[in-house]
C-alpha positions as CSV (number, residue, x, y, z in Angstrom):
1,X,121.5,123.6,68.9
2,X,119.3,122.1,66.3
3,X,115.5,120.1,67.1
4,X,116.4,116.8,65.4
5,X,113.6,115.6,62.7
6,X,111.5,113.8,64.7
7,X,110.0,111.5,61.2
8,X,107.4,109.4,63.4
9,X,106.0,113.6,64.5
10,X,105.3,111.9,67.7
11,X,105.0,113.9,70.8
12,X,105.1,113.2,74.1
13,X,101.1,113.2,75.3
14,X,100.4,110.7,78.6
15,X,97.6,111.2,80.4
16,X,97.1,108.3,82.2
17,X,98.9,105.0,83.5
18,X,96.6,102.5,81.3
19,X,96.0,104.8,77.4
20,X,97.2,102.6,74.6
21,X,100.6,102.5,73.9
22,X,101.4,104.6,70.8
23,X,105.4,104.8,71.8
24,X,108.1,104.2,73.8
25,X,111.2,104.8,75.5
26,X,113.5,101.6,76.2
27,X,117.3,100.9,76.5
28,X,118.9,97.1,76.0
29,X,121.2,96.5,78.9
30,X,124.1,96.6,77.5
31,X,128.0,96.0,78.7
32,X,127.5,98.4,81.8
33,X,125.9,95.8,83.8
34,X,128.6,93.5,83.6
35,X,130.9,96.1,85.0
36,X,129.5,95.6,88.6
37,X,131.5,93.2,91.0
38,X,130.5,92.2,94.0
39,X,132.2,95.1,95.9
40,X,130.5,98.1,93.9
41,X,127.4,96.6,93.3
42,X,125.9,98.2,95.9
43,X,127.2,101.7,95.0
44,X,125.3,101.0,91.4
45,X,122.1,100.3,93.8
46,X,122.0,96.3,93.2
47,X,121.8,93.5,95.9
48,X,123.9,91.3,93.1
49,X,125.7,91.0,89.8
50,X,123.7,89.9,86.8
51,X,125.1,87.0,84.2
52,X,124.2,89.3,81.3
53,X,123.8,86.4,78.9
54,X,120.7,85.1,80.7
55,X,119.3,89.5,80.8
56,X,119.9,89.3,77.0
57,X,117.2,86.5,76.4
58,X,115.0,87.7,78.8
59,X,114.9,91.5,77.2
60,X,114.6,90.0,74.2
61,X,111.2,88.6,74.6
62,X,110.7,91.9,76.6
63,X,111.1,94.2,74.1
64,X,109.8,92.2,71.1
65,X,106.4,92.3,73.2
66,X,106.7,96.4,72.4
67,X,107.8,96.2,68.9
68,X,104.9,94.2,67.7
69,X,102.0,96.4,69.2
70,X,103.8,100.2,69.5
71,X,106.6,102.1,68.0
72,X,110.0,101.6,70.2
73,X,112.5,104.3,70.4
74,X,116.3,103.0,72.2
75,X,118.6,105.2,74.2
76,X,121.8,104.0,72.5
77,X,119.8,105.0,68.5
78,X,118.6,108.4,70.1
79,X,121.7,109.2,71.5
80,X,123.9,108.1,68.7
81,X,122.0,110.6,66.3
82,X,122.3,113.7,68.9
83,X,125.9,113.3,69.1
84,X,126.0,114.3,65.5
85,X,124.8,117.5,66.6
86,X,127.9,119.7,67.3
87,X,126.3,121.6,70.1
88,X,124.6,118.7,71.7
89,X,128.1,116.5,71.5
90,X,129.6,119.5,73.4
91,X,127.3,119.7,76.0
92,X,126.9,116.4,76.9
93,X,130.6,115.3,76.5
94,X,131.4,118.6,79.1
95,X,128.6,117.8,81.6
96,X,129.3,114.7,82.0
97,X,133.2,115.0,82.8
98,X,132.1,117.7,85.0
99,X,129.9,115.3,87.0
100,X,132.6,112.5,87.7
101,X,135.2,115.0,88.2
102,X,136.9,113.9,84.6
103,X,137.0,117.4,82.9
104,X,140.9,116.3,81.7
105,X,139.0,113.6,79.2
106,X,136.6,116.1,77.4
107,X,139.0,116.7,74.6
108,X,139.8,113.2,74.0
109,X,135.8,112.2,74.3
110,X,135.0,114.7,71.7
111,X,137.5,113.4,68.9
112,X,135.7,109.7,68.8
113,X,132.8,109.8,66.3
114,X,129.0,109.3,67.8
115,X,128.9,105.6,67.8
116,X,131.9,105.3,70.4
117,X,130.8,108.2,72.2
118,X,127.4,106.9,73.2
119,X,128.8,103.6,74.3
120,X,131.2,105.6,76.6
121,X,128.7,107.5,77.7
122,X,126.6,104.4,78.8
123,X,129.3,101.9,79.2
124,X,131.9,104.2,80.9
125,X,135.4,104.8,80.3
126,X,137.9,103.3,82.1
127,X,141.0,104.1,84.3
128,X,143.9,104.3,82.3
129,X,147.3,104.4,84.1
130,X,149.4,107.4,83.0
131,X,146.1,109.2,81.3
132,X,143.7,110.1,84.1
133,X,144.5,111.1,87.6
134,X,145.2,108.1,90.0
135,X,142.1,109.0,92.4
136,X,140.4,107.3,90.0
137,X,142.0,103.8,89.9
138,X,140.3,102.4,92.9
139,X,136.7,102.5,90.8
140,X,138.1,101.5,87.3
141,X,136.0,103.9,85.7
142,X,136.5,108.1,85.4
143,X,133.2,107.8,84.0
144,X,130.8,105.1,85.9
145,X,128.6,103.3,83.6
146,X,124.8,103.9,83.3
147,X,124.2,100.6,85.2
148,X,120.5,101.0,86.4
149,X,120.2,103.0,82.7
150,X,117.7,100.3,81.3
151,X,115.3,101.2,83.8
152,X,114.2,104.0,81.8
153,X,111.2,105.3,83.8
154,X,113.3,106.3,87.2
155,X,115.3,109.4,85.1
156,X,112.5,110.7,83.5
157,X,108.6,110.4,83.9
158,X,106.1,111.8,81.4
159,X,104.0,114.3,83.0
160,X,101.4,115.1,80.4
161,X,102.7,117.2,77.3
162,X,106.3,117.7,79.7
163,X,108.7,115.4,80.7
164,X,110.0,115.1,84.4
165,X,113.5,114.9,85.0
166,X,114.1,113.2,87.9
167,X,116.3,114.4,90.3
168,X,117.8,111.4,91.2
169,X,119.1,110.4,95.5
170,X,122.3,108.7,94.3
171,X,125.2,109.8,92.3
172,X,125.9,107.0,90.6
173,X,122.2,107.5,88.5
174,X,122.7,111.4,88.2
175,X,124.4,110.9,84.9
176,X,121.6,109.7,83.4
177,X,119.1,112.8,83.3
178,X,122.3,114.4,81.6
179,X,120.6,111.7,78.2
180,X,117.3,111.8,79.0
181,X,117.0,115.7,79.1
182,X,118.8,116.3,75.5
183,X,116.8,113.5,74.1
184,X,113.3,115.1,75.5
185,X,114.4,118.8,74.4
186,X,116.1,118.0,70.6
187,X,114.8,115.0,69.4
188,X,111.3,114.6,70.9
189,X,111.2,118.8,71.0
190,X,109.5,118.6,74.8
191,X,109.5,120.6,77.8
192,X,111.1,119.4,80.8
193,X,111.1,120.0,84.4
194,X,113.2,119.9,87.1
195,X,112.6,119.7,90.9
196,X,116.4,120.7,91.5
197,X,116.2,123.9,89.1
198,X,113.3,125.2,92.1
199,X,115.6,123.4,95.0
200,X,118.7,122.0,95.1
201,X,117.5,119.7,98.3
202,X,114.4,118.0,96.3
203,X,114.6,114.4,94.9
204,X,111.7,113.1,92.5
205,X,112.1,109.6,90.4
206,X,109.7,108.0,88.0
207,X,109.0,104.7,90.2
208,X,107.0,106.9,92.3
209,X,105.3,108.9,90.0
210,X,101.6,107.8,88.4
211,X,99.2,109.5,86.5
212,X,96.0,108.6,87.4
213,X,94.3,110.5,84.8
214,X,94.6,114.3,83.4
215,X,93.8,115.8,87.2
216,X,95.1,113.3,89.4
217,X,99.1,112.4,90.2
218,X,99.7,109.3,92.3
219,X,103.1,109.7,94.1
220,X,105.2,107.8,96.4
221,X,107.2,109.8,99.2
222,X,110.2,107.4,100.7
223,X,113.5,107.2,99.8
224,X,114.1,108.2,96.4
225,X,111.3,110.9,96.0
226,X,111.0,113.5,99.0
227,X,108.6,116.0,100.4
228,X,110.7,118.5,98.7
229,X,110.0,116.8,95.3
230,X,106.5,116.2,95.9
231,X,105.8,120.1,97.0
232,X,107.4,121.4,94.0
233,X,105.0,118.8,92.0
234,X,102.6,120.6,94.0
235,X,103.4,124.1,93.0
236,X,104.1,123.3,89.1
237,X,100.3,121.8,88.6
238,X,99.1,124.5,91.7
239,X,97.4,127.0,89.1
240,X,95.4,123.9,87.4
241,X,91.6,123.7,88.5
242,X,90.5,120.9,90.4
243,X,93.4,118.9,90.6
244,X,94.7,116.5,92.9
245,X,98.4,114.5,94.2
246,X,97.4,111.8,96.2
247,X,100.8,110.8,98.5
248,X,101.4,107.3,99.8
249,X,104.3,107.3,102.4
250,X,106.3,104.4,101.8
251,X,108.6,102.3,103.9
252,X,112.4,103.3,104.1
253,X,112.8,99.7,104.2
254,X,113.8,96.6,102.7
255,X,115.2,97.5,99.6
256,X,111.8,96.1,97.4
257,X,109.7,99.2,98.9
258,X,112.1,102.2,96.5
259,X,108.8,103.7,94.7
260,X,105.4,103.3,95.2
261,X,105.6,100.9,91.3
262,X,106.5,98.6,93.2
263,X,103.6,97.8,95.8
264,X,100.9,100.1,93.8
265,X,100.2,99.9,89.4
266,X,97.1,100.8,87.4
267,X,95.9,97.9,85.6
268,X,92.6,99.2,84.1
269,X,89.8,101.8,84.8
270,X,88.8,100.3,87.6
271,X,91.5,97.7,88.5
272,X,94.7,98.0,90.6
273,X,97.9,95.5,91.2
274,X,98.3,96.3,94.8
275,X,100.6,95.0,97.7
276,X,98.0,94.1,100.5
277,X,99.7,95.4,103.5
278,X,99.8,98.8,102.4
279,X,95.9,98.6,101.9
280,X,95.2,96.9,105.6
281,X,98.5,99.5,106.8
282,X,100.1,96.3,108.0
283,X,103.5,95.2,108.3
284,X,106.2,97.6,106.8
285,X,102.9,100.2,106.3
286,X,101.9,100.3,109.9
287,X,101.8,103.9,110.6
288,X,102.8,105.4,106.9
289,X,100.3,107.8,105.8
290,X,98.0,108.3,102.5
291,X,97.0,112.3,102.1
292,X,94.7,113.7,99.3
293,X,96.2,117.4,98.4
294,X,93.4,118.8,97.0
295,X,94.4,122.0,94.3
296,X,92.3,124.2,93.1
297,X,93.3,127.5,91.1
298,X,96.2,127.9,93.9
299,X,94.0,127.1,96.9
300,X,95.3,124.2,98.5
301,X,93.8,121.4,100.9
302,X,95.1,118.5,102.7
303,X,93.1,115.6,103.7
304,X,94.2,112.3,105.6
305,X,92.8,109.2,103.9
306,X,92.2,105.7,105.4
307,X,94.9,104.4,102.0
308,X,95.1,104.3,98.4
309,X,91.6,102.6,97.5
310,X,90.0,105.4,99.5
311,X,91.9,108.4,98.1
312,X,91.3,107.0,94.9
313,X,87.3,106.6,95.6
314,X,87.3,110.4,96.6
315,X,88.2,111.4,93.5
316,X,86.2,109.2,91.3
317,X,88.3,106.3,90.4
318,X,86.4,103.4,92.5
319,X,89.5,100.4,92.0
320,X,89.0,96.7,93.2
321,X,92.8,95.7,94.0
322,X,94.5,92.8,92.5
323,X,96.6,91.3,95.3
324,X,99.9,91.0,94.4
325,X,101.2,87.1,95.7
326,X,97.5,86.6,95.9
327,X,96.0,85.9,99.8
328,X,99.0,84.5,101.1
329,X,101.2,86.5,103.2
330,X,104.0,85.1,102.6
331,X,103.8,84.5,98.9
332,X,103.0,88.6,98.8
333,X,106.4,88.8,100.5
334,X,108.1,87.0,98.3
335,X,106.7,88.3,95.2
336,X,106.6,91.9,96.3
337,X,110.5,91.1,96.9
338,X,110.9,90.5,92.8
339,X,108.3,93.2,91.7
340,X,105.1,91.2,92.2
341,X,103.0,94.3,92.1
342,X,105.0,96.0,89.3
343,X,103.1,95.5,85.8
344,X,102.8,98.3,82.7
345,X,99.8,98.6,80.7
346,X,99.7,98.3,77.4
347,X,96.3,99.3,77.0
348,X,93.1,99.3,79.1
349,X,93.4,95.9,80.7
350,X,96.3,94.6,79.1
351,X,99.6,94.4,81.2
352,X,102.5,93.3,81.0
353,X,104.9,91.6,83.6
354,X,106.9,88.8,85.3
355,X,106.1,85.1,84.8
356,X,107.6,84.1,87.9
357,X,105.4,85.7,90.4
358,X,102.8,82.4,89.5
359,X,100.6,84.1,92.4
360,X,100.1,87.0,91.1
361,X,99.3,85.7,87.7
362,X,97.4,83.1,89.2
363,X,95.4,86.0,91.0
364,X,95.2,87.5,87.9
365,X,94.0,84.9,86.1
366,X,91.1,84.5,88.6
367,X,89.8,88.4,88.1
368,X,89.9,87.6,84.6
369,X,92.6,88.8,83.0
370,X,94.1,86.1,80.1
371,X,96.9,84.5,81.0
372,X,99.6,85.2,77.9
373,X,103.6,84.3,76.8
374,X,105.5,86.9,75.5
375,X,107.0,84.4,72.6
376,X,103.6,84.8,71.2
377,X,102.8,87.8,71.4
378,X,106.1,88.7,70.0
379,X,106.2,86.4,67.5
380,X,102.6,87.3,66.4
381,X,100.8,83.6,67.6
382,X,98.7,85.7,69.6
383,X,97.1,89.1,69.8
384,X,96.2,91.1,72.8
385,X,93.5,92.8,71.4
386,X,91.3,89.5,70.8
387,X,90.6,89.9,74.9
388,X,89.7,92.3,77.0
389,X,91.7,91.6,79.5
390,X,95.2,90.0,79.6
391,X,98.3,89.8,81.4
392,X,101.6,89.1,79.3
393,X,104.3,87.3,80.8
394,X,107.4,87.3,80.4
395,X,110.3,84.6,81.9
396,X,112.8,86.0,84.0
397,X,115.0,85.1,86.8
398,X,118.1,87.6,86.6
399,X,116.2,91.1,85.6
400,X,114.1,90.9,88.5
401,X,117.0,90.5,90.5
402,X,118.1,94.1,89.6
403,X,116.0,95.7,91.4
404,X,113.1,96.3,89.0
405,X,110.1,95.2,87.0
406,X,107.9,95.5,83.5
407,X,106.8,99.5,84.7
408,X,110.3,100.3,86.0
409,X,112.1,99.5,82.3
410,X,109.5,101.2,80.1
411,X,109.1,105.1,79.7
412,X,106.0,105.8,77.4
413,X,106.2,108.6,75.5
414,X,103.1,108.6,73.8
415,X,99.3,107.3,75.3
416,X,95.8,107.5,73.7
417,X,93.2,109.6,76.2
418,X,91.3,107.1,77.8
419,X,87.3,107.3,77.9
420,X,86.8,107.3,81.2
């Protein structure tokens, strides 16, 4: 297999959750998101199906956000250009029948040219009576689209100089780290990593995986990321000096709490979005732990901590939380419910998220961060680097309804070291 010229020479180097943005990793939800119905949607982990008109707009403003201030690499353009590899075609095409079972379609897969291919590969192929075995007629597809595929951070997290690949709970995602691994290794010529490869039971995904800075991982440990996946974390940083994982337990329950994005985001050096109850321990976070492992040259402590703000202090990062849905109970509920708490940074104090949790902008607003539209920013009317701190908002009524927010559907590739 060949490494594909990477022309923009940029590597993957993140080293924190807030660095400027020099490049990143987004897909356009495509055609696989309107091949849910009601009756699969929650085997492609939704609560409902999306009117993919209404996601088109919404991306839009979305992505032109990234294209104006960063370089933006797309699934679909990446993988379109690896299929012309030979090797790569062959690999992908075979590993991917193997998944679903459809190992009867791999020579009929690799006889379309690299344009069709990756839209199979993303959109699925259907059932086709007389062609492919009839176990597969009940689910329409032999292979399943990518439908949570825009959310590029769950399949792969960069750690660093490697790239994570998640080892992802459900099967209808596993798919995915099938893309994201030959895209890391050929185009962007990275090491990856692999909690499965060191056991078969461990689950990590990118929601719940944070870099606080060059020593410190922030990790979630619920539902989609285990204590398998965080103790191999543990052992693959365990020869580093002075290092640190600090775990927050999360609830296995409702739906909203899947990573630790999604109550917990870095919004500067010493500012955090956070979801209140899991501060006080309240609510859903009665009872759900915060531990410091503390690593140093292979010896390894634990230490219980009071929560997040706390473990964070220890180590040297003193935060004063931005309350996601502001003081109000109630209006934290309802935001946390549609990724309140879940902003990316663009840059030291500069974020990016949903216009619709007015709360939370409103609270933002209030610890001074500048209140911006997308449109402008996109369309150059505005530039974020005339404050020093902003929040850009974006309108949006069906994305948020899949599941996910601004962190969840961006995987950076590329961060500036922050002076800390």
């Amino acid at each position: 297999m060949i490494l594909f010229d990477n022309k923009e020479k940029i590597n993957v180097h993140v080293t924190s959750e807030i660095g400027r943005l020099k490049a990143v990793l987004l897909h356009r939800p495509g055609v696989e998101i309107e091949r849910m119905t009601p009756q699969n949607a929650a085997e492609a982990l939704y609560s409902d199906i999306l009117n993919k008109s209404i996601v088109d707009e919404e991306y839009r403003w979305f992505c032109g956000v990234f294209e104006k201030i960063t370089h933006v690499f797309y699934v679909s353009d990446l993988l379109k250009a690896l299929l012309e590899d030979d090797d790569i075609r062959s690999m992908l095409v075979i590993e991917s029948c193997r998944a679903e079972g459809g190992e009867h379609l791999i020579d009929t897969l690799m006889s379309h040219d690299s344009a069709v291919l990756a839209q199979e590969l993303i959109e699925g192929v259907p059932f086709v009576k007389g062609r492919d075995p009839e176990r597969f007629a009940s689910r329409r597809y032999v292979l399943r689209p990518l439908y949570n595929l825009f959310f590029t951070r769950d399949a792969s997290s960069s750690v660093f100089d490697r790239v994570l690949v998640n080892s992802m709970s459900f099967d209808v995602r596993k798919r995915e780290n099938l893309i994201y691994k030959a895209i890391f290794e050929y185009y962007f010529g990275c090491e990856t990593i692999n909690a499965q490869l060191w056991n078969k039971h461990a689950h990590t995904e990118g929601g719940d995986v944070q870099i606080g800075r060059s020593d410190l991982l922030c990790i979630g440990e619920g539902i989609r990321t285990d204590a398998k996946g965080i103790d191999f974390l543990a052992r693959t940083f365990s020869d580093r000096p002075k290092f640190n994982i600090i775990v927050q337990q999360l609830p296995f329950e409702p739906e909203s709490f899947i990573h630790l994005d999604m109550v917990y985001t870095f919004l500067d050096r010493d500012r955090c979005m956070m979801y209140e109850p899991m501060l006080r321990k309240t609510a859903e976070f009665a009872g759900k732990s915060t531990t410091r492992i503390e690593i140093d040259n292979g010896h390894v402590k634990y230490h219980d901590c009071k929560n997040m703000l706390e473990a964070l202090k220890q180590v040297g990062l003193d935060m004063e939380p931005v309350f996601c849905g502001g003081d109000d109970l109630w209006m934290q509920q309802r935001e946390q419910w549609h990724s309140g708490a879940n902003f990316f940074a663009l840059a030291p104090g500069k974020v990016i998220g949903y216009r619709r949790n007015s709360h939370t902008i409103e609270a933002l607003d209030k610890a001074g961060f500048a209140v911006l539209k997308a449109e402008d920013v996109a369309e150059g009317r505005v530039n974020i680097d005339d404050y020093n701190r902003c929040v850009v908002t974006f309108a949006a009524s069906e994305l948020p309804r899949a599941g996910g927010g601004a962190r969840c559907m961006t995987m950076p590739v590329n961060r500036e070291e922050v002076d800390w």
